[in-house]
C-alpha positions as semicolon CSV with decimal commas, in nm:
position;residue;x (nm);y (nm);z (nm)
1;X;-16,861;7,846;-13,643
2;X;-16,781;7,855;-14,005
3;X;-17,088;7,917;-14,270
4;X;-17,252;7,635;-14,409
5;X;-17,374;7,558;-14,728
6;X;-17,637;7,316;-14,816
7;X;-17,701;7,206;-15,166
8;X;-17,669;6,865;-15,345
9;X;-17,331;6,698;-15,450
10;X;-17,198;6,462;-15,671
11;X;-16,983;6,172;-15,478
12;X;-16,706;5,904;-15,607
13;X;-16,690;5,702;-15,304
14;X;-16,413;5,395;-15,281
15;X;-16,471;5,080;-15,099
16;X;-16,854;5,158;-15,073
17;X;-16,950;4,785;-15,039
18;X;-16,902;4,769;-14,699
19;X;-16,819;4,940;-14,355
20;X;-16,809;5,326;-14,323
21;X;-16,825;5,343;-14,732
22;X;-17,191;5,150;-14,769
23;X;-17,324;5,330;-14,438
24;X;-17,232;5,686;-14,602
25;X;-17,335;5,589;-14,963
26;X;-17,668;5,537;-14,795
27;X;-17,692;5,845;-14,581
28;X;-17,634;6,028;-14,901
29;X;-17,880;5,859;-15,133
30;X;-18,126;5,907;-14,883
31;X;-18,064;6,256;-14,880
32;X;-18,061;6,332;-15,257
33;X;-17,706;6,330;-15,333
34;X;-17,546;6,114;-15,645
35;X;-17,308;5,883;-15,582
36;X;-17,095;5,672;-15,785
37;X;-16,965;5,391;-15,558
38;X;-16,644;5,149;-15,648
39;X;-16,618;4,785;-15,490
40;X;-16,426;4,509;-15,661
41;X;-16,724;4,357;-15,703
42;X;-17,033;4,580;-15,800
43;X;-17,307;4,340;-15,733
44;X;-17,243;4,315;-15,376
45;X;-17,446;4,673;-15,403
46;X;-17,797;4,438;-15,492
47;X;-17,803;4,294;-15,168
48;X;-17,797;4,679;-14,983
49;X;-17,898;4,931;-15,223
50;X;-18,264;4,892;-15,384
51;X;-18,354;5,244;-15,332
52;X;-18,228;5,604;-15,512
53;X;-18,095;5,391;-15,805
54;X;-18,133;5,700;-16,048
55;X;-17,889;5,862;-15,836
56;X;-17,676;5,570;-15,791
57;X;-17,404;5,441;-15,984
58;X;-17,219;5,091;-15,870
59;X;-16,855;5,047;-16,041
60;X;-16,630;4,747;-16,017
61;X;-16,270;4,854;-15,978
62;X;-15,936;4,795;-15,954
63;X;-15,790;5,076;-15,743
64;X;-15,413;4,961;-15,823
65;X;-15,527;4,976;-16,135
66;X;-15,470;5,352;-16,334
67;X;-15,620;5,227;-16,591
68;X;-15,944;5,091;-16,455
69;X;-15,988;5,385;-16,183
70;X;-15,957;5,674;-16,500
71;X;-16,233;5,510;-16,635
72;X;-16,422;5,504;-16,322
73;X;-16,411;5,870;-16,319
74;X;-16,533;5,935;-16,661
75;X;-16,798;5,703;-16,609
76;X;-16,938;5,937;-16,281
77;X;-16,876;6,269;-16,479
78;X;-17,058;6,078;-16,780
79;X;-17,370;5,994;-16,560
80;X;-17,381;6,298;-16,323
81;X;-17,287;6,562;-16,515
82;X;-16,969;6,651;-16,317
83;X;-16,822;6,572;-16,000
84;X;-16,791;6,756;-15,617
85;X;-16,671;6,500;-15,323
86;X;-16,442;6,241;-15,363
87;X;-16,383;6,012;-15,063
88;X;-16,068;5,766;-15,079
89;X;-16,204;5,521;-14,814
90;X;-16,092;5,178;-14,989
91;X;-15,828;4,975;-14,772
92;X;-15,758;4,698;-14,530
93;X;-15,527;4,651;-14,266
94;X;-15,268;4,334;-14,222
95;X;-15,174;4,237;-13,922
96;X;-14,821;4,069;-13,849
97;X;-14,453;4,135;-13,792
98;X;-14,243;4,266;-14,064
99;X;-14,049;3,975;-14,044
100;X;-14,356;3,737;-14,073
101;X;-14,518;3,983;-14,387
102;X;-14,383;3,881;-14,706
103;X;-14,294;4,092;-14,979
104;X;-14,640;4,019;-15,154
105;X;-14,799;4,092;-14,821
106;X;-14,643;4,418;-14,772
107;X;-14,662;4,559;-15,120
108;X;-15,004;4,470;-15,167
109;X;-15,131;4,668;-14,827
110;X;-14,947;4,924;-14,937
111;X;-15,137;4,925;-15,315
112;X;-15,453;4,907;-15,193
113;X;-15,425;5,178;-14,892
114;X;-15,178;5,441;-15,077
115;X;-15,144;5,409;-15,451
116;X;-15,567;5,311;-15,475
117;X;-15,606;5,648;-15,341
118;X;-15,310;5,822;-15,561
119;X;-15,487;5,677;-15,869
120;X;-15,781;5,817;-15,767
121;X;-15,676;6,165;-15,679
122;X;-15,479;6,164;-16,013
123;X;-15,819;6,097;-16,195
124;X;-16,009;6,313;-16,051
125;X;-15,804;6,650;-16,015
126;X;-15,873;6,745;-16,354
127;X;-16,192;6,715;-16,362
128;X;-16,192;6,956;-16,000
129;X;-15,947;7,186;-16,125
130;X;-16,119;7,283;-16,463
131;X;-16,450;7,344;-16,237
132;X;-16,222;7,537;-15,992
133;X;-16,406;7,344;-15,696
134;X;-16,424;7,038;-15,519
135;X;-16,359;6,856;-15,216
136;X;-16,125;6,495;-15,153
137;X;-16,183;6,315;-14,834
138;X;-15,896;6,085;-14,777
139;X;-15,928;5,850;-14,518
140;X;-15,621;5,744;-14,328
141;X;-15,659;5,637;-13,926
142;X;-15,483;5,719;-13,594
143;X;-15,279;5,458;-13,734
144;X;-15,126;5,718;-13,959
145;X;-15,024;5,889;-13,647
146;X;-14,923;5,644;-13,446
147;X;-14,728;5,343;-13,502
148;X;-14,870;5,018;-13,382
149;X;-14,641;4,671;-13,311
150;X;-14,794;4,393;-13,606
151;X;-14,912;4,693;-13,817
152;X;-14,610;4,825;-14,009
153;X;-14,747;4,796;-14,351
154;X;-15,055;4,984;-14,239
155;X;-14,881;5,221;-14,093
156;X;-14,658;5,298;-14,356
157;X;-14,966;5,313;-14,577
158;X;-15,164;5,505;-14,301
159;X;-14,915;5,743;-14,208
160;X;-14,828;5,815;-14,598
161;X;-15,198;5,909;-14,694
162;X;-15,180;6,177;-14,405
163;X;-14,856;6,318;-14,587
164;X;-14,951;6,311;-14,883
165;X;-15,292;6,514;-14,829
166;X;-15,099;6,771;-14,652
167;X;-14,882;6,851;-15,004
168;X;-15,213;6,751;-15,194
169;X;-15,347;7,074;-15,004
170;X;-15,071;7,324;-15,081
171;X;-15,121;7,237;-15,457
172;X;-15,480;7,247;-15,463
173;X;-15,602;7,580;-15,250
174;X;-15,522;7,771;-15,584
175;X;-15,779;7,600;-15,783
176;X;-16,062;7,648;-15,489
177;X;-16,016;7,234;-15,445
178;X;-16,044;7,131;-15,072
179;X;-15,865;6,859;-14,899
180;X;-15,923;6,694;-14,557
181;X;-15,732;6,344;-14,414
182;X;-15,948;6,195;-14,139
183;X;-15,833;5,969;-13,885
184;X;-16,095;5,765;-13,763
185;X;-16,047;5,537;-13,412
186;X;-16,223;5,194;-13,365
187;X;-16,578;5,263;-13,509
188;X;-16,834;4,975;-13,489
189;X;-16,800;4,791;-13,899
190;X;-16,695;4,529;-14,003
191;X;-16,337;4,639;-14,067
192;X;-16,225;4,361;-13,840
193;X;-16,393;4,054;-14,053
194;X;-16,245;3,863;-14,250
195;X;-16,161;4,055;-14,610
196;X;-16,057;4,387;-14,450
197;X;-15,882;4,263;-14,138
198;X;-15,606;3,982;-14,296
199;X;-15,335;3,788;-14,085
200;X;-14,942;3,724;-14,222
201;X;-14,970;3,386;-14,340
202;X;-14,613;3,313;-14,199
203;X;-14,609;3,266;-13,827
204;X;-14,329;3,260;-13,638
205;X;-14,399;3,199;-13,256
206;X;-14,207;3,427;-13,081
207;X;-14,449;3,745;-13,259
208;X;-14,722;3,559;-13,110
209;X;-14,934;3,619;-13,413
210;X;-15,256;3,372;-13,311
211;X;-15,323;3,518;-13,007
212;X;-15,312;3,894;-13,189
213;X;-15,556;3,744;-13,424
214;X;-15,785;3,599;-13,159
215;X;-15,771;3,912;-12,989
216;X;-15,904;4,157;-13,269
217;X;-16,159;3,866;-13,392
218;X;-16,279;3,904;-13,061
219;X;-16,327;4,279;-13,031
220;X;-16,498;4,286;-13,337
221;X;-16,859;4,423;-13,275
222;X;-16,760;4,594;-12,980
223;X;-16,633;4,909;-13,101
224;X;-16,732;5,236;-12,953
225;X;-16,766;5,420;-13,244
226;X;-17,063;5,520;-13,394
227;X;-17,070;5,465;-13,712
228;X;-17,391;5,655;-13,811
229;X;-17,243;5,936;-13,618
230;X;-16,931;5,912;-13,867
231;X;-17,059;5,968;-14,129
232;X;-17,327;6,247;-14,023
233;X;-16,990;6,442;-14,005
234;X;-16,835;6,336;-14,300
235;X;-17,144;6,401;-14,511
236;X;-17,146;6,803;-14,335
237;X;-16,823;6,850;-14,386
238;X;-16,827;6,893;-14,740
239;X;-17,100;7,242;-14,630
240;X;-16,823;7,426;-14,480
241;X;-16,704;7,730;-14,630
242;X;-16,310;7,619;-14,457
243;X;-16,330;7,228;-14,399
244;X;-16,036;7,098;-14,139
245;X;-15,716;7,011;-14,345
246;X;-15,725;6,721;-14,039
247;X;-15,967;6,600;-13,931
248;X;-15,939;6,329;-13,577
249;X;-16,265;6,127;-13,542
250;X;-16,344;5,932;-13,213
251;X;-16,230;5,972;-12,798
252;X;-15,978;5,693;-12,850
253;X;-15,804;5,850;-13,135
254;X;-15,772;6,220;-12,973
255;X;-15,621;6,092;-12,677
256;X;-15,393;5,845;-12,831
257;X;-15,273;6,091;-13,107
258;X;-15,235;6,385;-12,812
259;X;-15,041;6,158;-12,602
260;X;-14,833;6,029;-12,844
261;X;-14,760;6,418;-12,968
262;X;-14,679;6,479;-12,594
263;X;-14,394;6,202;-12,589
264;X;-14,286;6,349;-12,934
265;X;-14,225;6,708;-12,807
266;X;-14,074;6,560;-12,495
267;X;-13,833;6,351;-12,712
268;X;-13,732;6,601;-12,961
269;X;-13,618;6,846;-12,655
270;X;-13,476;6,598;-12,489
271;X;-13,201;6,583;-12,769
272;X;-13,294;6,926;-12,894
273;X;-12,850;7,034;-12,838
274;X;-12,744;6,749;-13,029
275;X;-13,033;6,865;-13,343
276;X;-12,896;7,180;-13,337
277;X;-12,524;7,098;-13,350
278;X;-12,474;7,027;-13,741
279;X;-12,424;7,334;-13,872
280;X;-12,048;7,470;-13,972
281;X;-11,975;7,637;-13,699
């Protein structure tokens, strides 16, 4: 069991409106923490968050937005005095073929999910490497493991994040910042409502696209994951001494991500002669 550490932390939290974000914003108010939370719209925090506002700090942002997520940043270092925990957790998924997605469609998934949380990481690395410590939480999903019919622009998105947190890791560990990519299964938000869940607005009938939709528009709220549970762990991961670099959240997602690793390995032996045929002989 590695040592933990217990002491109060500064947070930048993305897409803290809603879902897994608002459920750990609160867990960590409650507890003393500070926590600068972005939403595209910052008054959507009234409604949930009357409590701890001396240690809160609502932003509206633009995550595909540089610009707009530097000054984000500088406003939480401004307030707080510095800055510990940053938790990319902003995105939404899209479901539909990649013939039905349009070019809008697919960039835009890809914006939000990937480059919201490249702006983000750009920000705040300075402020982490001066300090010499620090920990980013980027959430991707067993999605960016896996590859999932109707969900290619999430994947691509999904399955990018993981990538990129590996190399983030590698060019961090100098500067005593930490990284972990979790990949959370089907836990019980409202991921699947209408905002974070969207549908292709082509349809083309053979992709069968309606009865997809009815189908996760019907699961929604039925979700085995706890999502209290979620972010009990995310919140004590940032107290150990050597945090997981990955990090696989929920029964659904080991056994989907094991499995699929099984066919992998079966796969690349399969053809294992012909991958080691290209060298001059």
């Amino acid at each position: 069991m590695n040592e933990i550490i217990n002491n109060q932390k500064i947070w930048f939290i993305t897409g803290a409106s809603k879902g897994l974000g608002l459920v750990l914003t609160k867990l960590l108010l409650s507890r003393g923490d500070k926590v600068a939370a972005t939403s595209r719209n910052a008054e959507e925090f009234s409604k949930s968050i009357q409590e701890h506002t001396e240690n809160f700090l609502p932003l509206k942002v633009d995550l595909t937005s540089d610009e707009s997520v530097g000054a984000a940043v500088g406003k939480t270092v401004e307030r707080f005095g510095g800055l510990d925990v940053v938790v990319n957790n902003a995105g939404y998924s899209l479901v539909g073929s990649m013939e039905e997605m349009t070019d809008q469609e697919f960039r835009q998934t890809i914006d939000v999910n990937l480059f919201g949380t490249v702006n983000v990481i750009r920000a705040a690395i300075p402020y982490l490497r001066t300090q010499q410590s620090g920990h980013i939480i980027n959430i991707s999903s067993n999605a960016g493991y896996v590859g999932f019919a109707n969900a290619a622009s999430y994947n691509a998105a999904k399955f990018a994040v993981i990538g990129l947190s590996e190399a983030l890791a590698e060019e961090t560990k100098a500067f005593g910042i930490k990284v972990t990519v979790v990949a959370p299964g089907q836990f019980r938000t409202n991921f699947m409502d209408k905002g974070s869940l969207t549908f292709a607005k082509n349809r083309i009938d053979v992709y069968n696209l309606d009865a997809a939709e009815k189908m996760w528009t019907d699961f929604s709220g039925r979700q085995q994951g706890d999502p209290e549970k979620l972010v009990q762990i995310l919140a004590g991961l940032v107290d150990h001494e050597n945090p997981p670099l990955h990090l696989l959240l929920g029964p659904d997602t080991y056994q989907l991500v094991n499995e699929h690793r099984e066919k992998e390995k079966q796969e690349i032996e399969a053809w294992k002669d012909v991958t080691l045929s290209t060298n001059f002989d």
